[in-house]
mmCIF file of the N, C-alpha and C atoms, coordinates in Angstrom:
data_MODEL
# 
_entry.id   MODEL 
# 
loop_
_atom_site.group_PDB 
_atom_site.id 
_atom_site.type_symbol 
_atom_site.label_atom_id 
_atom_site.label_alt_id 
_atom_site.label_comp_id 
_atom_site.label_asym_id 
_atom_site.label_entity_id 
_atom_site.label_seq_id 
_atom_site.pdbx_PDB_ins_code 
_atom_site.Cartn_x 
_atom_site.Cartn_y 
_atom_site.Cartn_z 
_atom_site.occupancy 
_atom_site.B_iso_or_equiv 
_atom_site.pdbx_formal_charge 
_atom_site.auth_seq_id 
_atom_site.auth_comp_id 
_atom_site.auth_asym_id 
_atom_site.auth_atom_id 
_atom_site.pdbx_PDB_model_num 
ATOM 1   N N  . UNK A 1 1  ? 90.839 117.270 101.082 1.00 0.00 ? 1  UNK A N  1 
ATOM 2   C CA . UNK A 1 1  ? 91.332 117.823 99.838  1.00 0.00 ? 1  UNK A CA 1 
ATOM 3   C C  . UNK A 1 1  ? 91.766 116.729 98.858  1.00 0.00 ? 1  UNK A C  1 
ATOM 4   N N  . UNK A 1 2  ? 91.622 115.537 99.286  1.00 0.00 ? 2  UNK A N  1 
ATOM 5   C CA . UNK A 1 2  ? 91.954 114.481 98.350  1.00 0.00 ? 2  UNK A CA 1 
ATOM 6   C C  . UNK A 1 2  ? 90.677 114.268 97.006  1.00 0.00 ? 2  UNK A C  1 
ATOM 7   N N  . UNK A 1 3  ? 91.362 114.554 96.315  1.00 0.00 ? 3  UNK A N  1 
ATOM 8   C CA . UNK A 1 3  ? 90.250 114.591 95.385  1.00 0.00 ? 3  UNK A CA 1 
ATOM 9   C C  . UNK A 1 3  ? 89.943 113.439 94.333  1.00 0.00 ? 3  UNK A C  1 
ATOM 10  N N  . UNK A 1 4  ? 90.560 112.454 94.880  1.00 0.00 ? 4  UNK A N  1 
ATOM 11  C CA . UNK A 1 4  ? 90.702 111.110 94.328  1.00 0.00 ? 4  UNK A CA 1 
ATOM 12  C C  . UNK A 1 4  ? 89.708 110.054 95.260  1.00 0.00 ? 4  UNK A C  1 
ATOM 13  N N  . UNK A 1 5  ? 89.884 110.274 96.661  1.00 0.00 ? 5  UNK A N  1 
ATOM 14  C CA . UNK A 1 5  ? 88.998 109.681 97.748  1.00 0.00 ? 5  UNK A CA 1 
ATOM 15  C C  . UNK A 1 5  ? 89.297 108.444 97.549  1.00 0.00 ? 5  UNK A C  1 
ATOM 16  N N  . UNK A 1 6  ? 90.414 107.727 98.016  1.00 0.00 ? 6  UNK A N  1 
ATOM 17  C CA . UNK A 1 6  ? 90.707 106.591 97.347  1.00 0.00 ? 6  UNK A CA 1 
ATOM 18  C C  . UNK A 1 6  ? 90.197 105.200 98.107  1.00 0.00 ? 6  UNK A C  1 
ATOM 19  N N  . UNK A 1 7  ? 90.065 105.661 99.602  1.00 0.00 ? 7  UNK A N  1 
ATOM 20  C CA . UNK A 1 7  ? 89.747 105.226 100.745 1.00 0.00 ? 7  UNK A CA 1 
ATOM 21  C C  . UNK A 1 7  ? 88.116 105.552 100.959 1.00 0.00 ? 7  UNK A C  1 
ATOM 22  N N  . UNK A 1 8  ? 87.968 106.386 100.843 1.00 0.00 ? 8  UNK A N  1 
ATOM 23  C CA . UNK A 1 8  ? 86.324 106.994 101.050 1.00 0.00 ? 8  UNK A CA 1 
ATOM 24  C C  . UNK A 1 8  ? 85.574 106.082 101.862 1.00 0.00 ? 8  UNK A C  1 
ATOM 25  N N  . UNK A 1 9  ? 84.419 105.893 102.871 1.00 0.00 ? 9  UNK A N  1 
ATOM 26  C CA . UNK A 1 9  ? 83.539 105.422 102.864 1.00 0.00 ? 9  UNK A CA 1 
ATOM 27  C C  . UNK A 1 9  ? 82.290 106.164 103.071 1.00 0.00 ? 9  UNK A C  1 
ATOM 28  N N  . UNK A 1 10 ? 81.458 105.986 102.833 1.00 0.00 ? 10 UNK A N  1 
ATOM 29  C CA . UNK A 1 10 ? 79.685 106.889 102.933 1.00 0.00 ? 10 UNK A CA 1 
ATOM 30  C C  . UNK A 1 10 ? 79.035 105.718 103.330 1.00 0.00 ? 10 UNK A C  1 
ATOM 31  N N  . UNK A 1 11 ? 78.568 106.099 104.650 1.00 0.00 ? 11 UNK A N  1 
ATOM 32  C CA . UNK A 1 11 ? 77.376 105.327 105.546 1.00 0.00 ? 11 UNK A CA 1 
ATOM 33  C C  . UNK A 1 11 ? 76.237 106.106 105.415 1.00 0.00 ? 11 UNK A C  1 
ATOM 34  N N  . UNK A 1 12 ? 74.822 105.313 104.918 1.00 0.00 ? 12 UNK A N  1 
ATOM 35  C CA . UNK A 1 12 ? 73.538 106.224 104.925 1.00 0.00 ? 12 UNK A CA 1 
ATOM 36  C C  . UNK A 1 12 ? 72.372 104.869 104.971 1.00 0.00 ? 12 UNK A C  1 
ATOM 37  N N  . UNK A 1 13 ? 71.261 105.377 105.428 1.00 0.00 ? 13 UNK A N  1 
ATOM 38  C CA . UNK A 1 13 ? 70.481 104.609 105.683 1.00 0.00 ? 13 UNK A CA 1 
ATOM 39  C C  . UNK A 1 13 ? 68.699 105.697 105.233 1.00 0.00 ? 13 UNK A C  1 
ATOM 40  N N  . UNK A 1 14 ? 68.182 104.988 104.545 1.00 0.00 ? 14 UNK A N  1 
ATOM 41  C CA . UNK A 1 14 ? 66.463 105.421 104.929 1.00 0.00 ? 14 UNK A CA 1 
ATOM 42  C C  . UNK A 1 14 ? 66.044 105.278 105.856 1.00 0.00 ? 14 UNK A C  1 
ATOM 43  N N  . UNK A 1 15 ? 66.059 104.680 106.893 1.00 0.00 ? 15 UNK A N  1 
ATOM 44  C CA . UNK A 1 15 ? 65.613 104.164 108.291 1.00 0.00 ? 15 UNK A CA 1 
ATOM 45  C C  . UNK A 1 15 ? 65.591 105.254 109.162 1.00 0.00 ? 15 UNK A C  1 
ATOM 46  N N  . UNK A 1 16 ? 64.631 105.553 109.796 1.00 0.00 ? 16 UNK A N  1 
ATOM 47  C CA . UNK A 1 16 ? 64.184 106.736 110.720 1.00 0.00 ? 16 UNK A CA 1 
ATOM 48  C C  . UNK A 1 16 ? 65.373 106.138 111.880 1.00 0.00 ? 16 UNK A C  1 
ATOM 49  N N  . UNK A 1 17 ? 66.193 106.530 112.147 1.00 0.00 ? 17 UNK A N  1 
ATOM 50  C CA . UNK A 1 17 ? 67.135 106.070 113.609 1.00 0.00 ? 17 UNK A CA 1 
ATOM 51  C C  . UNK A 1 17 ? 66.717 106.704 114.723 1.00 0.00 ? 17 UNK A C  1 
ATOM 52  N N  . UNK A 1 18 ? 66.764 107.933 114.575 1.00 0.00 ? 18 UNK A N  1 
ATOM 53  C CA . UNK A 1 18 ? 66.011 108.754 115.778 1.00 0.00 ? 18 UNK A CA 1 
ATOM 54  C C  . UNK A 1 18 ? 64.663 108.271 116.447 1.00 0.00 ? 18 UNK A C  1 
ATOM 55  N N  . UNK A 1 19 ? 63.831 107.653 115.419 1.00 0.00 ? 19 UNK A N  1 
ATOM 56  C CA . UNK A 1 19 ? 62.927 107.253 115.870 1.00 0.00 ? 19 UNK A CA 1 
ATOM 57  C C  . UNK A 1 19 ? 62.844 105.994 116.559 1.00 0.00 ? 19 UNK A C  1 
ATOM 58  N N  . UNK A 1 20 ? 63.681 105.222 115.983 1.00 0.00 ? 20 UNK A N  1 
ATOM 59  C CA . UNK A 1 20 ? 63.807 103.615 116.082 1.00 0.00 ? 20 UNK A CA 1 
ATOM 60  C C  . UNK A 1 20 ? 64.679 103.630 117.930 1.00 0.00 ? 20 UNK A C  1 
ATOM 61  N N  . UNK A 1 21 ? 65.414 104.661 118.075 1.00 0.00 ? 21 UNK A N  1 
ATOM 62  C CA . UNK A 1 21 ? 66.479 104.575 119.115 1.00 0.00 ? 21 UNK A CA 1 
ATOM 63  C C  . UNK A 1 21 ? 65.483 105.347 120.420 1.00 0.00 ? 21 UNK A C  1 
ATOM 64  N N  . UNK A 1 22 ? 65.170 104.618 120.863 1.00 0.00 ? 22 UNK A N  1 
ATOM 65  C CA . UNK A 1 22 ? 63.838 104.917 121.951 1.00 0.00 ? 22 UNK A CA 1 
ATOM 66  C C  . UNK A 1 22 ? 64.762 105.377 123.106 1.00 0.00 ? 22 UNK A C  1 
ATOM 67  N N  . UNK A 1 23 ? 65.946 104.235 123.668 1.00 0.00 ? 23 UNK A N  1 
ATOM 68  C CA . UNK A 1 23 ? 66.408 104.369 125.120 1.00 0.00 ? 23 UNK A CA 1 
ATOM 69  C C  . UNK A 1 23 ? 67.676 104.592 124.875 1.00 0.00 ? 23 UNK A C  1 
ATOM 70  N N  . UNK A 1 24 ? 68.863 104.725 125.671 1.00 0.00 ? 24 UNK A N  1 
ATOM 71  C CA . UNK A 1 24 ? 69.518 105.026 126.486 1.00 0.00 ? 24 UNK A CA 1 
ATOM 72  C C  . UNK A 1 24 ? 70.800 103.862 126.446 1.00 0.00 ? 24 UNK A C  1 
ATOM 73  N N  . UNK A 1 25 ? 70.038 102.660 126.646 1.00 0.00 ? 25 UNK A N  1 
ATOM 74  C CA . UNK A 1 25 ? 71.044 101.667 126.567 1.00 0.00 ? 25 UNK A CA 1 
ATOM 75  C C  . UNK A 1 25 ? 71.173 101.299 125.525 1.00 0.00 ? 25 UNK A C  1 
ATOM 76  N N  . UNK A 1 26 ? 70.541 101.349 124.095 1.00 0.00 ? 26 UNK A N  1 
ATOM 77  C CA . UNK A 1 26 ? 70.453 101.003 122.505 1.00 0.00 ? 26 UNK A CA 1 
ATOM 78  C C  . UNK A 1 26 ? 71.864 101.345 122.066 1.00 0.00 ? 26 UNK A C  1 
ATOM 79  N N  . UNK A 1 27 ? 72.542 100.768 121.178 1.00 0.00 ? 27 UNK A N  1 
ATOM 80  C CA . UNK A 1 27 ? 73.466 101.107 120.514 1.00 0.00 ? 27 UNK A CA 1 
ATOM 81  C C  . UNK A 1 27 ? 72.977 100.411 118.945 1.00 0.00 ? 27 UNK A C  1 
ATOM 82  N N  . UNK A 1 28 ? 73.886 101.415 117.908 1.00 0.00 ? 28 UNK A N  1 
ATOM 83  C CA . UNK A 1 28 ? 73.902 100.996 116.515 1.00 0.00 ? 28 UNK A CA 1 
ATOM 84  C C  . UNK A 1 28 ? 75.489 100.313 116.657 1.00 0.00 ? 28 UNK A C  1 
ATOM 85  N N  . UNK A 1 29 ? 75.592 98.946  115.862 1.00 0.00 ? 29 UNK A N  1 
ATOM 86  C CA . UNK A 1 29 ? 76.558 98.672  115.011 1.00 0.00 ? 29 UNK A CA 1 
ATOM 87  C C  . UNK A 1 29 ? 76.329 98.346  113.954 1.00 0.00 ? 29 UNK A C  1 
ATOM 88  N N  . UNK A 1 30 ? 77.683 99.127  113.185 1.00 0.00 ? 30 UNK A N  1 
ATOM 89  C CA . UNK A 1 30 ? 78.113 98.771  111.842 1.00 0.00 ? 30 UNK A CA 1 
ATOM 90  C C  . UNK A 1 30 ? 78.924 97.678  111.407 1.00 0.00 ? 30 UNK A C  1 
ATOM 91  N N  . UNK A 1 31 ? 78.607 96.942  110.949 1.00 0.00 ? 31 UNK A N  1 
ATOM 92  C CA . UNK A 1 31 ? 79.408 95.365  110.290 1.00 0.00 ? 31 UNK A CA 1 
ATOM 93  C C  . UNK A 1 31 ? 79.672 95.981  108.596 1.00 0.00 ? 31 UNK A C  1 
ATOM 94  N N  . UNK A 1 32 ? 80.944 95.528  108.770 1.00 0.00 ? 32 UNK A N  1 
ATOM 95  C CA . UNK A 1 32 ? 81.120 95.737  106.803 1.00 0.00 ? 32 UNK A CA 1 
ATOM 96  C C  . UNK A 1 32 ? 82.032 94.472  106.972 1.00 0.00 ? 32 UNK A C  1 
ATOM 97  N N  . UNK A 1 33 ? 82.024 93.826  105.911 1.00 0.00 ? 33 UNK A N  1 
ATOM 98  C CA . UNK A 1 33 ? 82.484 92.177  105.634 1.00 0.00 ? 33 UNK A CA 1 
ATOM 99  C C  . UNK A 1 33 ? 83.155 92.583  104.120 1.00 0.00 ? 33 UNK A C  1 
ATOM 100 N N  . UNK A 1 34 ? 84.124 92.613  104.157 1.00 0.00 ? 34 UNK A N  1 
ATOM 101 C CA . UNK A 1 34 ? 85.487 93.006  103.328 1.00 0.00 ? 34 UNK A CA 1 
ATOM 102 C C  . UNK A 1 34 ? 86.135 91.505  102.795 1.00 0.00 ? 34 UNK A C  1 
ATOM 103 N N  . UNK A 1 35 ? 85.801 91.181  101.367 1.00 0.00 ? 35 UNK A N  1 
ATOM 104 C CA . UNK A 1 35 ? 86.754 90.010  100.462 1.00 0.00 ? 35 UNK A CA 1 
ATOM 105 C C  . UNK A 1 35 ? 87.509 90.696  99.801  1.00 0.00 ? 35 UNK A C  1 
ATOM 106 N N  . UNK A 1 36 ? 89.099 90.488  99.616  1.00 0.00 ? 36 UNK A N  1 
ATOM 107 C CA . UNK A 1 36 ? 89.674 90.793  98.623  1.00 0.00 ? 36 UNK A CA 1 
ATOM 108 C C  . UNK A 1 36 ? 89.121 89.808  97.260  1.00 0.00 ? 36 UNK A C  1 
ATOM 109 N N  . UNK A 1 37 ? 89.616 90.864  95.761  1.00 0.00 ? 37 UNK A N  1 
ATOM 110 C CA . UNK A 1 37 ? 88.832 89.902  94.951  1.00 0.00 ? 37 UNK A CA 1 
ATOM 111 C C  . UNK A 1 37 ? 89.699 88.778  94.231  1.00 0.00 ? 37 UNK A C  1 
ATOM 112 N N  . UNK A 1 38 ? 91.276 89.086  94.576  1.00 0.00 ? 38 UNK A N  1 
ATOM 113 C CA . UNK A 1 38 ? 91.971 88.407  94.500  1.00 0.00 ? 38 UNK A CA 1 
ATOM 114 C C  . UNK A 1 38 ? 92.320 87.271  95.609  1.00 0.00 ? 38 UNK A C  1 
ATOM 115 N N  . UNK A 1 39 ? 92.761 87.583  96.023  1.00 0.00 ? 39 UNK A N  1 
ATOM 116 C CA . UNK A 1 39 ? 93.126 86.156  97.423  1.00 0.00 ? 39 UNK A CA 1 
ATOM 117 C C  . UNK A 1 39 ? 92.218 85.438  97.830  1.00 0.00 ? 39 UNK A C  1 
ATOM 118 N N  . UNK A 1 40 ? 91.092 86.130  97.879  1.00 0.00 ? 40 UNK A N  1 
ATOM 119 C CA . UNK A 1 40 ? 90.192 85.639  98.894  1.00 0.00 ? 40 UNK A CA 1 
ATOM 120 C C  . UNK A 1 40 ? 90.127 85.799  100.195 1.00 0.00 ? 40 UNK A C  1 
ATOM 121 N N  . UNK A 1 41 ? 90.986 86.908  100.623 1.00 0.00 ? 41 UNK A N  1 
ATOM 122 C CA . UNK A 1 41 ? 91.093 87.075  101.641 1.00 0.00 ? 41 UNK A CA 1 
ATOM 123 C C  . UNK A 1 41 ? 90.267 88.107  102.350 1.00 0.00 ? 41 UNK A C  1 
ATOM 124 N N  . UNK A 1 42 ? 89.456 87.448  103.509 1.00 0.00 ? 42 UNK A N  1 
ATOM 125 C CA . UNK A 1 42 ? 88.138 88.480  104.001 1.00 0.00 ? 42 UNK A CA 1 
ATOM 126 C C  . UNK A 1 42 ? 88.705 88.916  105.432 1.00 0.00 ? 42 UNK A C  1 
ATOM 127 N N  . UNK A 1 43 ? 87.863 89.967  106.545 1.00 0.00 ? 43 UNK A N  1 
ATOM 128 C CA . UNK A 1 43 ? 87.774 90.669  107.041 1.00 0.00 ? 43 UNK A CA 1 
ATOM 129 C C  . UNK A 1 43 ? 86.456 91.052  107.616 1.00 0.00 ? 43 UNK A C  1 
ATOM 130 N N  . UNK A 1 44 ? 86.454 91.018  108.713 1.00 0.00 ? 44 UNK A N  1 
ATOM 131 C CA . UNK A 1 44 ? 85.200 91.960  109.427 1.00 0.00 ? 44 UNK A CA 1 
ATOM 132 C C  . UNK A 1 44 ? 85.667 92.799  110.461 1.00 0.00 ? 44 UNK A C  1 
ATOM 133 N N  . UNK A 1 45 ? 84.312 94.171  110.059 1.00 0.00 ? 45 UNK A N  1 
ATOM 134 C CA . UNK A 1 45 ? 85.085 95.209  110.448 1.00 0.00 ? 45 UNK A CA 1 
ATOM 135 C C  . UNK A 1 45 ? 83.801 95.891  111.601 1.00 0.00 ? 45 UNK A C  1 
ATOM 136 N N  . UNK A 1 46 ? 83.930 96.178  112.540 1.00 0.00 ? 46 UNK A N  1 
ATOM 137 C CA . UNK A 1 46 ? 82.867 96.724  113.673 1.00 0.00 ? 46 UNK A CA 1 
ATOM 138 C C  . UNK A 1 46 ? 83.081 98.091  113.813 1.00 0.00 ? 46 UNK A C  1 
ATOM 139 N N  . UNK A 1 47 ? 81.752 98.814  114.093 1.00 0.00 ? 47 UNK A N  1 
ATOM 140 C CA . UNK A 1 47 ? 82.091 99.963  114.834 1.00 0.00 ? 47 UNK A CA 1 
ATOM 141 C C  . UNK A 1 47 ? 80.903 100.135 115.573 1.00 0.00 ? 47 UNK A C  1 
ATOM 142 N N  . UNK A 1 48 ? 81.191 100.480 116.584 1.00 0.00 ? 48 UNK A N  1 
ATOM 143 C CA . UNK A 1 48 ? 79.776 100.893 117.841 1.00 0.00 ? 48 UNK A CA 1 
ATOM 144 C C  . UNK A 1 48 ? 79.224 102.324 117.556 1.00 0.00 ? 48 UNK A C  1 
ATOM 145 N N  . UNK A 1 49 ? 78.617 102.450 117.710 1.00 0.00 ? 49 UNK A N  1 
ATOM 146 C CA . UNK A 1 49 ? 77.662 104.096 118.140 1.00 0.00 ? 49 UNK A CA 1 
ATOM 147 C C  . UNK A 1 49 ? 76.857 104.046 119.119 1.00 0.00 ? 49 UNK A C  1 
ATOM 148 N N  . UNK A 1 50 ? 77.256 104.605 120.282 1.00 0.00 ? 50 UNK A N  1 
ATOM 149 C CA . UNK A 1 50 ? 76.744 104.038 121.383 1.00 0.00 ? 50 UNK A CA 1 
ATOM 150 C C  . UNK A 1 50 ? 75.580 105.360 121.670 1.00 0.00 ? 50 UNK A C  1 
ATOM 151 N N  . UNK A 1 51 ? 75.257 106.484 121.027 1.00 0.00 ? 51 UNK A N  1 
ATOM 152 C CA . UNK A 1 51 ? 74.801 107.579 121.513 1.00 0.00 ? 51 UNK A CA 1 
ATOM 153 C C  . UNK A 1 51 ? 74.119 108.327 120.305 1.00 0.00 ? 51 UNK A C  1 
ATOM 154 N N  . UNK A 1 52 ? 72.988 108.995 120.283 1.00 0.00 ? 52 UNK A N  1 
ATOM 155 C CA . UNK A 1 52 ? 72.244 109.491 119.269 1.00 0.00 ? 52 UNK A CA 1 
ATOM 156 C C  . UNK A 1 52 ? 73.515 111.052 118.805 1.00 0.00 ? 52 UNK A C  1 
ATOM 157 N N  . UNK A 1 53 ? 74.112 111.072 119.672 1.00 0.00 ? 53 UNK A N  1 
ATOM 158 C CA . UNK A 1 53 ? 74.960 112.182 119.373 1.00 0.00 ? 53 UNK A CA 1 
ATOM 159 C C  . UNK A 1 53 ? 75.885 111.962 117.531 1.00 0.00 ? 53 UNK A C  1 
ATOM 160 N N  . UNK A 1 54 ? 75.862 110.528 117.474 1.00 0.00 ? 54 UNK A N  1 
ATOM 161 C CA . UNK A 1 54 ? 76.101 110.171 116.300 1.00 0.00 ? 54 UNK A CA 1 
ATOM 162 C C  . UNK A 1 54 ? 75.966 110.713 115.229 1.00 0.00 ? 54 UNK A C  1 
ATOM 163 N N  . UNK A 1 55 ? 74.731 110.860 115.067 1.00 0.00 ? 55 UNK A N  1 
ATOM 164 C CA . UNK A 1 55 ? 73.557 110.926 114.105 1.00 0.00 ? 55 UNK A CA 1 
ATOM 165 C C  . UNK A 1 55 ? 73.531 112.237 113.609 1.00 0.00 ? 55 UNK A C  1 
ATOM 166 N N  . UNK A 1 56 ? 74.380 112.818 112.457 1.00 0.00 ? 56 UNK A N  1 
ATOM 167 C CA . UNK A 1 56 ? 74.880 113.998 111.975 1.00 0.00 ? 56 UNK A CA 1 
ATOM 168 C C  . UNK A 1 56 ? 74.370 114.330 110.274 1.00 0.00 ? 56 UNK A C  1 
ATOM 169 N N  . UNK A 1 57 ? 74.571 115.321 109.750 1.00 0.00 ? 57 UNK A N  1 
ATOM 170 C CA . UNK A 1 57 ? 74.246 115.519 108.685 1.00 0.00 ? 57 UNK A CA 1 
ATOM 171 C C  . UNK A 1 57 ? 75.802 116.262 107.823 1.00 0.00 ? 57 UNK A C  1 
ATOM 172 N N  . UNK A 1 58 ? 76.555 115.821 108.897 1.00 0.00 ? 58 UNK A N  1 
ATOM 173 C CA . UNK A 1 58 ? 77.741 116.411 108.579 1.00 0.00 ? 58 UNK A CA 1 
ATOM 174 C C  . UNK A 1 58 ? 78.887 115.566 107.043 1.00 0.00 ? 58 UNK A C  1 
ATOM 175 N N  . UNK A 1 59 ? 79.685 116.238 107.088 1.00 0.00 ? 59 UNK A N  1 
ATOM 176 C CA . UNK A 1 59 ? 80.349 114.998 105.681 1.00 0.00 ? 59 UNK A CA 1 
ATOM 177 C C  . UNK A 1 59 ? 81.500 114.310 106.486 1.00 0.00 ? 59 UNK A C  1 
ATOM 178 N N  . UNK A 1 60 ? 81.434 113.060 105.970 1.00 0.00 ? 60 UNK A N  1 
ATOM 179 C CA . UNK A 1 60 ? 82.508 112.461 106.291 1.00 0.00 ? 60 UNK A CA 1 
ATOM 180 C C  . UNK A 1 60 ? 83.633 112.506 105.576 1.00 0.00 ? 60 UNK A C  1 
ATOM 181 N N  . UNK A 1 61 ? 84.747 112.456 106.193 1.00 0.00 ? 61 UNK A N  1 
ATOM 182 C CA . UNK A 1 61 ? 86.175 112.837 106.232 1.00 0.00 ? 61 UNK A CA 1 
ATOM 183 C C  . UNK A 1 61 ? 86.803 111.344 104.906 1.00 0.00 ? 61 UNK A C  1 
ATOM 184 N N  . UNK A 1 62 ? 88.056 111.990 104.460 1.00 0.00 ? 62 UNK A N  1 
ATOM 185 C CA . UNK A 1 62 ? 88.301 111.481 102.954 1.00 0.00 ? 62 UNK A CA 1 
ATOM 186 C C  . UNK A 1 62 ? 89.420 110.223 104.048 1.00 0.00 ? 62 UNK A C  1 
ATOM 187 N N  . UNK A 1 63 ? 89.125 109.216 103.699 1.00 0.00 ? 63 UNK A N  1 
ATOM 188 C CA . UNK A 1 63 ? 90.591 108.299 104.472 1.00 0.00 ? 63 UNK A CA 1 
ATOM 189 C C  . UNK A 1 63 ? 89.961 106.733 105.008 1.00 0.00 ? 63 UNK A C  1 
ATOM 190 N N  . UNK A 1 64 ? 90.747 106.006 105.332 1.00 0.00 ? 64 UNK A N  1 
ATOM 191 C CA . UNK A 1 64 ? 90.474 105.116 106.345 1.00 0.00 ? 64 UNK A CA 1 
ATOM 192 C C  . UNK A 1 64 ? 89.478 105.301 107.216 1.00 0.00 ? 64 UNK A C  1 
ATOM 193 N N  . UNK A 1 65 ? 88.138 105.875 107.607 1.00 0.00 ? 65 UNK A N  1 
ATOM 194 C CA . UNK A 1 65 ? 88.037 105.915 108.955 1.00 0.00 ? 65 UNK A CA 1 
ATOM 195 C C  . UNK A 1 65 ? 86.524 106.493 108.506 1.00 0.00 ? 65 UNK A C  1 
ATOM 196 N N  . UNK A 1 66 ? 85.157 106.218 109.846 1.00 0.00 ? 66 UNK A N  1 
ATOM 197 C CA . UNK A 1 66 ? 84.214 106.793 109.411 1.00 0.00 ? 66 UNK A CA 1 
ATOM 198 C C  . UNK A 1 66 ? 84.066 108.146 110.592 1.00 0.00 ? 66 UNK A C  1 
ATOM 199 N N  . UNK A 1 67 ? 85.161 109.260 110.532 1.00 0.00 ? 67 UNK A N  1 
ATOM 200 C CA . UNK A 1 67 ? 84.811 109.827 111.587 1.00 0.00 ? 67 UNK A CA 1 
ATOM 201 C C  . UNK A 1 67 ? 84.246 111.455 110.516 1.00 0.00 ? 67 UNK A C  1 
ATOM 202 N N  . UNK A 1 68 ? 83.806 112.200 111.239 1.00 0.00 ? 68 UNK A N  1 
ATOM 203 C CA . UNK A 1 68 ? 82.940 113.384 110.240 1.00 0.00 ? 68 UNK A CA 1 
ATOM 204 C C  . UNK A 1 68 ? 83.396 114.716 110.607 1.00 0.00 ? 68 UNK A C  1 
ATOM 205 N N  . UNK A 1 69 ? 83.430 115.706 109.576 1.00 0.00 ? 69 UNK A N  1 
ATOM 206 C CA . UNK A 1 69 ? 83.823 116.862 109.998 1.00 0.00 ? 69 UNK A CA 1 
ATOM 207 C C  . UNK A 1 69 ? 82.696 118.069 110.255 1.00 0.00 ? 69 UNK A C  1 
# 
């Protein structure tokens, strides 16, 4: 209900994943590399997806975080 989304992030890709993710042991990670534009102060940020169960058409949630509703 935040209608400002101040935090927001949207992950999307053209890339067939379903197709590309053949086995079992494959995982996707996400790298985002974060500079402040003041300080200079950077950040790297990981997240695993270890499972095609991932792979949703659902929306992601307004905040910190890439989890989906």
């Amino acid at each position: 209900m935040d209608t400002h989304n101040l935090h927001a992030m949207r992950i999307r890709t053209t890339d067939d994943i379903e197709k590309d993710w053949t086995d079992e042991s494959s995982f996707i990670r996400l790298t985002i590399i974060a500079k402040h534009s003041l300080s200079g102060f950077n950040n790297v940020f990981h997240k695993d997806y270890l499972s095609k169960d991932c792979i949703t058409t659902k929306k992601f949630q307004s905040g910190n975080n890439l989890d989906v509703n």
